[in-house]
C-alpha positions as CSV (number, residue, x, y, z in Angstrom):
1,X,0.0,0.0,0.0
2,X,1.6,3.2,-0.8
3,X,2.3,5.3,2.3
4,X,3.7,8.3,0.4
5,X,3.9,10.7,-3.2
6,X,5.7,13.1,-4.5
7,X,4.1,15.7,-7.3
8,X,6.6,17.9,-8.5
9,X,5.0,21.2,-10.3
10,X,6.2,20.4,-14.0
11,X,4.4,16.9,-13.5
12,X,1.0,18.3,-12.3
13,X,-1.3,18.6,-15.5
14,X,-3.3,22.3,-15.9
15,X,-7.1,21.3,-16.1
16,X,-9.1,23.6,-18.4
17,X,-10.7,26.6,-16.3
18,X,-14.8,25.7,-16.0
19,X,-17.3,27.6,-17.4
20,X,-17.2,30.1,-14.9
21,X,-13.3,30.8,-14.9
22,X,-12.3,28.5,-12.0
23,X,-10.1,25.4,-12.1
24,X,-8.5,23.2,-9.2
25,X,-5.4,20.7,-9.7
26,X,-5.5,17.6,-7.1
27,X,-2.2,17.8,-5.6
28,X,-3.4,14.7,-3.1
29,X,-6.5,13.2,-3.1
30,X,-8.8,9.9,-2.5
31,X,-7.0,8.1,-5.5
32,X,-3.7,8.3,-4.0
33,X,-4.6,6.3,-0.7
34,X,-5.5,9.6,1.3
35,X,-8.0,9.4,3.7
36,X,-8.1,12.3,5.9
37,X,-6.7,14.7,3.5
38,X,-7.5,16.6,0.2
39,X,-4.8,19.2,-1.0
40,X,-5.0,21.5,-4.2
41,X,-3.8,24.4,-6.0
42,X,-6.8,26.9,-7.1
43,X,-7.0,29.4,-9.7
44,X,-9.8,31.7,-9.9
45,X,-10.1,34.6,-13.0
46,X,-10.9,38.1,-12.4
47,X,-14.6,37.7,-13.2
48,X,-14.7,34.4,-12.2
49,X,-16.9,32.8,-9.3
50,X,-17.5,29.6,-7.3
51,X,-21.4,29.5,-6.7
52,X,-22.2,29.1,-2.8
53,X,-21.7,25.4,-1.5
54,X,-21.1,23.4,1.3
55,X,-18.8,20.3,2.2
56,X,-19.2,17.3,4.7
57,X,-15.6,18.2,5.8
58,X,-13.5,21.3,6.4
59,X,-11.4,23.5,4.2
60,X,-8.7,25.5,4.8
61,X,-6.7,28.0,2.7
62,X,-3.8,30.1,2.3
63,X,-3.9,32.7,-0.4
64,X,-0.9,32.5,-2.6
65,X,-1.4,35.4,-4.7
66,X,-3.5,37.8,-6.4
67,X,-7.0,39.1,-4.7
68,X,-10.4,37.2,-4.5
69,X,-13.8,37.5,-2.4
70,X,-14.9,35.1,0.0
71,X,-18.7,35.7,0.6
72,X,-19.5,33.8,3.8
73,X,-23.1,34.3,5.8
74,X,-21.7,36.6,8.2
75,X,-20.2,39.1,5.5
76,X,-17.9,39.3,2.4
77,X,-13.8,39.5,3.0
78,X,-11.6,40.9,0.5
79,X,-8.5,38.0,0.9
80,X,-4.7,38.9,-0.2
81,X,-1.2,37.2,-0.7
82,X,-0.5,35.7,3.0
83,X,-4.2,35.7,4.3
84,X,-5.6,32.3,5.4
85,X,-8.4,30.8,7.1
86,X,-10.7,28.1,7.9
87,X,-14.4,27.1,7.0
88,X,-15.7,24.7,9.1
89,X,-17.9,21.4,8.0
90,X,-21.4,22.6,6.5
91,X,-20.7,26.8,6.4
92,X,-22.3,28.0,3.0
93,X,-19.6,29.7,1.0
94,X,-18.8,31.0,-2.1
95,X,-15.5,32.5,-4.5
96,X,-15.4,35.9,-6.8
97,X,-12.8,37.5,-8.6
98,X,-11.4,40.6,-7.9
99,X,-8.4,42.8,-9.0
100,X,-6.5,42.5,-12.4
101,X,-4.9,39.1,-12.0
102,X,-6.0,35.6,-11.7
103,X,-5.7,34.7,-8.3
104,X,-4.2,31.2,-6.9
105,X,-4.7,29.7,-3.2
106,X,-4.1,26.1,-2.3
107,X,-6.4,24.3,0.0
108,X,-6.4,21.7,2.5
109,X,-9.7,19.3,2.6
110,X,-10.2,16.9,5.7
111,X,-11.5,14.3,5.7
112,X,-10.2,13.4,1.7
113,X,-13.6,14.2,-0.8
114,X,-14.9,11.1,-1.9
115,X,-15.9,11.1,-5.4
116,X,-18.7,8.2,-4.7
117,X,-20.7,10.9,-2.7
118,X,-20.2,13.5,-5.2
119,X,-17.2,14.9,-3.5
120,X,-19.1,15.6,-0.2
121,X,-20.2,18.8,-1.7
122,X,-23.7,19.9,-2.3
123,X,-25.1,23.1,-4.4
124,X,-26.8,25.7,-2.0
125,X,-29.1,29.1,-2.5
126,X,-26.9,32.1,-3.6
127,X,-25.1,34.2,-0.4
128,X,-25.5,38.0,-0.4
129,X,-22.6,39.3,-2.4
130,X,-22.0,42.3,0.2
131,X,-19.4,44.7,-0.5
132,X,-16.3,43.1,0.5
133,X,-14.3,44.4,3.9
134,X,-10.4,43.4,4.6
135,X,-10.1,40.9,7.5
136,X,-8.8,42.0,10.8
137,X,-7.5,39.2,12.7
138,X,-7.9,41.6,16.0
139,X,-11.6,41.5,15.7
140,X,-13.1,38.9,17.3
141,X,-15.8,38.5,14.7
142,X,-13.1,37.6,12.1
143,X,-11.4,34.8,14.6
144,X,-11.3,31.9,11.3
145,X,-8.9,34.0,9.5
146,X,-5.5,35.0,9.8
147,X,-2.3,36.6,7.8
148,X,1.2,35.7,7.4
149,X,3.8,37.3,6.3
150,X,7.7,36.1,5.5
151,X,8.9,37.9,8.1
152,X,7.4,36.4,10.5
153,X,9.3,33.4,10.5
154,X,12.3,35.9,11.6
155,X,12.8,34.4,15.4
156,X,15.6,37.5,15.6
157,X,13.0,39.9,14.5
158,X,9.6,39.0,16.4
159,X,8.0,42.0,18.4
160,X,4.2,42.5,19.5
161,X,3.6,44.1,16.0
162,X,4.3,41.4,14.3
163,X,1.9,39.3,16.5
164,X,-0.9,42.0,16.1
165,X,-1.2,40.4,12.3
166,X,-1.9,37.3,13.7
167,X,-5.4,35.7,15.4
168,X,-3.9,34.9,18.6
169,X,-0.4,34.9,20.7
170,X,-0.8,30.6,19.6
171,X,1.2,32.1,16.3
172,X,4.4,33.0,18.0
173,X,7.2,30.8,16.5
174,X,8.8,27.8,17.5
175,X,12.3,27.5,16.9
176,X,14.4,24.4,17.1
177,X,17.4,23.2,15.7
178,X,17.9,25.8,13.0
179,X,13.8,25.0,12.2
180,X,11.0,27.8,12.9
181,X,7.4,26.7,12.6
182,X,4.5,29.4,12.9
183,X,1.2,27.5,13.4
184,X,-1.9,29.1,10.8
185,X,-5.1,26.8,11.7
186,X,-5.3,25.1,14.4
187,X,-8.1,24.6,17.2
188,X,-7.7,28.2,18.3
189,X,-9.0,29.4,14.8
190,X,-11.8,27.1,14.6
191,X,-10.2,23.4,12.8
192,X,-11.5,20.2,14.4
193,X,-10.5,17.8,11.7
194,X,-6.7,19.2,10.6
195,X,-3.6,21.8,10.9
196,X,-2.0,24.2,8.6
197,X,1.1,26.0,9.4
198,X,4.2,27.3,8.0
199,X,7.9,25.6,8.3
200,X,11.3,27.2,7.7
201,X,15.0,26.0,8.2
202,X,17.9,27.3,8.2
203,X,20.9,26.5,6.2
204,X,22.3,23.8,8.4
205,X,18.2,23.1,9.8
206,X,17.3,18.9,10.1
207,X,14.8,16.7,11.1
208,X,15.9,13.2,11.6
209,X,13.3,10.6,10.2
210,X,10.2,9.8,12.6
211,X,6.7,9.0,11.5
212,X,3.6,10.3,13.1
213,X,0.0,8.5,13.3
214,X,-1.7,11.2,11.0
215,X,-1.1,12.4,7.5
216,X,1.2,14.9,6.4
217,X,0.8,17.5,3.2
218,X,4.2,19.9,2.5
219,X,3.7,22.7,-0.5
220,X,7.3,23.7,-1.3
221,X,7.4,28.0,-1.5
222,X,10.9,28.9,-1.5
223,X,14.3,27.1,-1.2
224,X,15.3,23.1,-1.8
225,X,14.9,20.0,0.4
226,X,16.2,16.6,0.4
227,X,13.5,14.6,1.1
228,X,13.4,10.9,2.4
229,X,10.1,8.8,2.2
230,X,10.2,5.2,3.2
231,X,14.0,5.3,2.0
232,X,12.8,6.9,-1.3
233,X,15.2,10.3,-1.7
234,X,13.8,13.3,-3.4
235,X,15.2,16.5,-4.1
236,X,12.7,19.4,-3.7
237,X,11.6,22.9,-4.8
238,X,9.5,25.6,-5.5
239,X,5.9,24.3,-6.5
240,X,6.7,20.9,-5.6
241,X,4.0,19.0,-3.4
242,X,5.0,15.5,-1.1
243,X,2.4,13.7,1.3
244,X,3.3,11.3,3.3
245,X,0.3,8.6,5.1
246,X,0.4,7.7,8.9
247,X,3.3,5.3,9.2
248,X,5.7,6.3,6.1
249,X,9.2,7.4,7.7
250,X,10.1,10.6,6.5
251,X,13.2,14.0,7.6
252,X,13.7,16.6,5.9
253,X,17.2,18.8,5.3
254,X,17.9,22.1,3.7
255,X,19.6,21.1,0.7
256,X,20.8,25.1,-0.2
257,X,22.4,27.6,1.2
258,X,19.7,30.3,1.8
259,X,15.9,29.5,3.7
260,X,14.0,26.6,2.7
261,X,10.0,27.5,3.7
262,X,6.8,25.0,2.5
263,X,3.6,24.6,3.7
264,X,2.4,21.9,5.9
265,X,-0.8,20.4,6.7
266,X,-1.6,17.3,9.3
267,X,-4.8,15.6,9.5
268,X,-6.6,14.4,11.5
269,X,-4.7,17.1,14.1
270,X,-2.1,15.2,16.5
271,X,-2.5,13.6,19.3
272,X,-1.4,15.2,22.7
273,X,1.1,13.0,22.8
274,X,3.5,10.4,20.8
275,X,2.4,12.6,17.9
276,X,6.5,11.7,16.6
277,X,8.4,8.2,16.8
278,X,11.9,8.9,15.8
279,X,14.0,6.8,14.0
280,X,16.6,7.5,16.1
281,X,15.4,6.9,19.9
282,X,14.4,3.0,18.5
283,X,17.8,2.6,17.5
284,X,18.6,3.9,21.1
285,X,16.8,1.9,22.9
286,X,17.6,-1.5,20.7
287,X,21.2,-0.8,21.4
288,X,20.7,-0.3,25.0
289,X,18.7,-3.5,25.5
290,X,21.4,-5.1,23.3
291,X,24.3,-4.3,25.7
């Protein structure tokens, strides 16, 4: 049974745009063994639209570029480059175009769509198409959305400012062995079923193969890994995608000499505890009880 894939960009086939100027590529879905998680790149023209919906699971996003409106009961928000957020299970919801540019987001589905129940999405009555207001992740009434920016994921250069663009003081990094992680959704922003959040290491940054009992989704943004699945090595960049199923052993090392940053999903969320099992503290132990 396969445990893991890697799609690299210039492998991924460009589906047509639909009728109404919106197009999704599966980047990981219920044909590659997923079960808890659906991952995609969307596009979305100008004067395109998604007509409201709902799903039977939840979706997350994180706005890669360009500008689009997401028309949700409570209001319309105008989204940009680094915002992100999270629609829970059964919230009506709909996508329009805005700006001059076609604008791209990937999302993060969990549980995985199943195409034998229509993709656990049903057609609902049009939402109000409101004039659309930027998020403020201060407000209270705007808690499932968030916004990240690059330098965030600073540790030398974090100061209450920078918090202030995020939903909570959850977001503050952590930072270990030359690896800074700055968590996006999580239970704090609303998520029951999954995670999204944001890696970067450092030059020399590791992290020695382990597995975890959940799936794990990394979108590649900047930089170049060397990747191990299951003993399978892979060399990694910009636009490159790499899930790997509960079980598969995987690490991860900066393969360049600047930042490497992706995008990381887990689903269903972690466990409070024994979320890793690392390679190396078995070999530990087995050579302890061996002498």
């Amino acid at each position: 049974m396969t445990r893991h894939l890697v799609r690299r960009a210039a492998d991924v086939p460009e589906p047509s745009y639909d009728q109404l100027g919106h197009r999704r590529r599966e980047l990981v879905g219920e044909g590659d063994g997923s079960v808890h998680t659906g991952f995609g790149l969307c596009e979305l023209r100008p004067d395109g639209r998604v007509p409201a919906h709902v799903h039977s699971y939840e979706e997350s996003f994180h706005i890669l570029d360009g500008t689009v409106v997401l028309d949700v009961p409570e209001g319309s928000h105008l989204l940009e480059e680094g915002d992100y957020g999270i629609l829970p299970t059964g919230v009506p919801h709909a996508w329009r175009g805005a700006g001059d540019a076609v604008a791209r987001w990937v999302d993060m589905l969990a549980p995985v769509p199943r195409a034998r129940y229509g993709h656990d999405t049903q057609a609902v009555r049009d939402l109000p198409a409101r004039h659309p207001v930027r998020i403020d992740v201060r407000d209270p009434r705007t808690r499932s959305f968030g916004h990240f920016e690059p330098a965030q994921m600073d540790p030398g250069k974090q100061s209450q400012d920078l918090l202030a663009v995020s939903a909570s003081m959850r977001t503050a990094l952590l930072v270990y062995s030359g690896i800074t992680v700055k968590m996006m959704v999580d239970g704090d922003l609303g998520a029951v079923a999954s995670t999204m959040f944001m890696v970067q290491y450092a030059p020399d940054g590791v992290a020695g193969t382990h597995d975890h009992p959940f799936e794990e989704t990394y979108y590649f943004l900047e930089g170049e890994a060397d990747a191990v699945f299951d003993g399978e090595h892979h060399r990694l960049g910009p636009g490159d995608c790499a899930w790997a199923g509960a079980g598969c052993v995987h690490g991860f090392a900066n393969a360049g000499q600047g930042p490497l940053r992706w995008l990381e999903t887990q689903a269903p969320q972690p466990p409070s505890r024994h979320s890793y099992r690392f390679t190396r503290d078995w070999e530990y132990l087995r050579e302890a009880l061996e002498s």
